[in-house]
C-alpha positions in Angstrom: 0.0 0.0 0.0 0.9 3.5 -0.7 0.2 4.7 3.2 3.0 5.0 5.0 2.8 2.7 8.1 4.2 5.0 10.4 2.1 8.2 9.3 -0.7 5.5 10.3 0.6 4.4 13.1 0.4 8.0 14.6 -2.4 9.2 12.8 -3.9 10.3 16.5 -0.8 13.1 16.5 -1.3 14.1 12.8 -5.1 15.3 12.8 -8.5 15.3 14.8 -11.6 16.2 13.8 -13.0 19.0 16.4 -16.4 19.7 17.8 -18.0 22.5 15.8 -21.4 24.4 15.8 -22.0 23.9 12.1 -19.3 23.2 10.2 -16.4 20.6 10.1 -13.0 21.7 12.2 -10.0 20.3 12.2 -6.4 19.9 13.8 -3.0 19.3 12.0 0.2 19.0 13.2 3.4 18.2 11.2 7.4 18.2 12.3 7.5 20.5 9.8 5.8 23.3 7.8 5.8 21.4 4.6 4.5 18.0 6.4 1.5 20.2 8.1 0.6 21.2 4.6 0.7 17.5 3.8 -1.0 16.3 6.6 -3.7 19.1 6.1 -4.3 17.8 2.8 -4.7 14.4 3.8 -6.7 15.4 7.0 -9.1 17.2 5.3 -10.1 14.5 2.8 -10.0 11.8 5.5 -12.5 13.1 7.5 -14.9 13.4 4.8 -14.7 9.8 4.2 -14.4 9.1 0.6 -15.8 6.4 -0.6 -13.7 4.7 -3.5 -13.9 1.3 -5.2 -10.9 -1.3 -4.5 -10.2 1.1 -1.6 -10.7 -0.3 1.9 -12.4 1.9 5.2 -9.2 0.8 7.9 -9.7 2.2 11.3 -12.2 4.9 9.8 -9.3 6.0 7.3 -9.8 5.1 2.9 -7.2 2.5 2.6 -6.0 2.2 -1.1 -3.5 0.1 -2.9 -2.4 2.5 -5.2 -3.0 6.2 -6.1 -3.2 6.5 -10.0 -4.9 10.1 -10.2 -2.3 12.8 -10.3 -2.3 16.6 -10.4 0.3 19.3 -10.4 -0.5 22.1 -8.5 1.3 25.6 -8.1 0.5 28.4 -5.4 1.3 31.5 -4.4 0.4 33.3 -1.2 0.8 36.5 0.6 1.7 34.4 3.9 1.8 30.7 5.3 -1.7 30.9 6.1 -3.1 32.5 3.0 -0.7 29.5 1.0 -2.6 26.6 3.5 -6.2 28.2 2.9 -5.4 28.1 -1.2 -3.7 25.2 -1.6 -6.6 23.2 -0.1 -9.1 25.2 -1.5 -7.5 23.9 -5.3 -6.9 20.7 -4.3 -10.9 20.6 -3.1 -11.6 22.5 -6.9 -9.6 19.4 -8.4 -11.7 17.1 -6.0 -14.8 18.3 -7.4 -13.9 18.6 -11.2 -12.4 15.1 -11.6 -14.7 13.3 -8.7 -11.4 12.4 -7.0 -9.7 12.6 -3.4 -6.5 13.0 -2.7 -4.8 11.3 0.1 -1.1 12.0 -0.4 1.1 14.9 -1.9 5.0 14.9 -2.9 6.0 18.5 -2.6 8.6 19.9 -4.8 9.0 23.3 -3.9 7.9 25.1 -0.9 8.4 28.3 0.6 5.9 30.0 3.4 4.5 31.9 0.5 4.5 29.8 -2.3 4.4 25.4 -2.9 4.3 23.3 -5.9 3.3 20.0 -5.3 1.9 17.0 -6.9 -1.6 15.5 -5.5 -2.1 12.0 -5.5 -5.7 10.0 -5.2 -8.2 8.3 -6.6 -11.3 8.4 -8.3 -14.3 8.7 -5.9 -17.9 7.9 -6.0 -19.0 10.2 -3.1 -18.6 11.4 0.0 -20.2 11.3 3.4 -19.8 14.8 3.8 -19.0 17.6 1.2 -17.3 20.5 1.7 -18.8 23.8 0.2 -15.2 25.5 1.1 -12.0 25.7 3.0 -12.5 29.1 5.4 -10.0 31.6 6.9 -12.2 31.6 10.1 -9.5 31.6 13.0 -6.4 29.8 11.0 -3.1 30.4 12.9 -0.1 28.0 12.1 2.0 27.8 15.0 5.1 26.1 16.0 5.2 25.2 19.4 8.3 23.1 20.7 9.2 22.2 17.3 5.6 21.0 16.6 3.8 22.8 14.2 -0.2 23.1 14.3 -2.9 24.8 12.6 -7.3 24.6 13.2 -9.3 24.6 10.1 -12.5 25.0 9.7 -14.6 23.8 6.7 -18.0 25.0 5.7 -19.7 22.2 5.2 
């Protein structure tokens, strides 16, 4: 399988889903700037539950034995949050256009203003729940003893 067994393994310390009035909420963390942007992605279309066929639900997390659909995306941002916000509010664009979900990126360039990066997923058949769009309500990377974290919230 694609997954890596040890992003698995501490899947608790990459992402949580959050109590939230109305919308969906999440937490990332990441050892890094660019693995928070990679774990965002991957948070945010885990805990929508995408439902794929020859994929697998394993411990509430689409398990798939390979990603075939790929999509090179470039952004540019005034600042790291700005660059978070619109990089997953493309990669949800791509979602919808091709009916996909993307559940690991390689990153090729990244800056805290600017990352190009390739999306990797599959073809989809739904969701349980959609996202309308990625909001800018209360974002605030942070980097606490060499953890970085960031809440999103999702209109749903």
């Amino acid at each position: 399988m694609f997954w890596d067994p040890d992003w698995l393994r501490d899947v608790d310390n990459k992402f949580s889903v959050l109590v939230h009035t109305a919308d969906l909420k999440i937490r990332v963390t990441g050892s890094s700037l660019e693995e928070l942007f990679k774990n965002a992605l991957i948070a945010m279309f885990q805990s929508i539950k995408p439902e794929a066929p020859g994929c697998k639900n394993q411990n509430g997390l689409l398990m798939c034995p390979e990603l075939p659909q790929k999509h090179l995306v470039e952004v540019q941002s005034s600042d790291k949050e700005s660059l978070l916000i619109d990089f997953l509010s493309e990669a949800l664009y791509l979602s919808d256009v091709h009916g996909e979900a993307y559940l690991d990126a390689q990153i090729h360039t990244f800056a805290q203003t600017e990352i190009m990066a390739t999306l990797r997923g599959v073809k989809v058949t739904g969701f349980t729940t959609e996202i309308k769009a990625v909001t800018y309500h209360d974002v605030h990377i942070v980097n606490q003893n060499d953890v970085w974290s960031v809440d999103i919230v999702f209109d749903i």
